[in-house]
N, C-alpha and C positions, 0 to 999 in steps of 0.2 A: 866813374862820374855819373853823375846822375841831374835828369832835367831840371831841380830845385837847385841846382850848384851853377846852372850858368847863367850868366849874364844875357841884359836882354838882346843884346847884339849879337852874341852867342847862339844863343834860340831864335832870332829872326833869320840870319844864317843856316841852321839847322834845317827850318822849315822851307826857306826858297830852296834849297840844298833836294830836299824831297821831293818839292812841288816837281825843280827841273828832273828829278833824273824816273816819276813818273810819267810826265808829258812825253820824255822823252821813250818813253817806253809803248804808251801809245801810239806817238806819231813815228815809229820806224816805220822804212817799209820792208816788209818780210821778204819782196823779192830784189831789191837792192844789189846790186852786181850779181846776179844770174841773166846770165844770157837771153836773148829775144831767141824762138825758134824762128828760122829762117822764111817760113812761109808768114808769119806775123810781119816779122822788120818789112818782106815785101811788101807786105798789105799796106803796111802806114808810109811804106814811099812811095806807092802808087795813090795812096788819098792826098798827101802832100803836095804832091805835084799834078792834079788834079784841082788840087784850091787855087794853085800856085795858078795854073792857065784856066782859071777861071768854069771849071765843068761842074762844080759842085755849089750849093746854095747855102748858107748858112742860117739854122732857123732862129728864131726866139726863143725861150723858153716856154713863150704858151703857146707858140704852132707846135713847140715838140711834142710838150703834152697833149695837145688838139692829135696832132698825128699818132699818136701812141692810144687815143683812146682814153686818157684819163682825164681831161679837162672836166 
């Protein structure tokens, strides 16, 4: 079959059909069920519960970049 043979709902199909399963190609993420190493997982439970009681500040986005030098 060929794209002159299908109908327009055929070809509208065709194309959402592409659209999704490129998006979906870019938006995976590569590391998707592989494991955290152990000293990571710790790290983000120890900032977590850090926010959690209050030890940590959250910035804006333009103190971040102020702090980072790029503003």
């Amino acid at each position: 079959m060929q794209i002159k043979d299908l109908t327009l709902d055929e070809f509208m199909n065709l194309i959402r059909e592409t659209v999704e399963d490129a998006l979906q190609d870019l938006l995976l993420d590569p590391d998707a069920g592989k494991p955290l190493k152990a000293s990571f997982k710790q790290q983000l439970l120890t900032l977590q519960e850090k926010r959690r009681i209050g030890e940590t500040q959250t910035l804006s986005s333009s103190e971040a970049l102020k702090e980072l030098g790029l503003s």
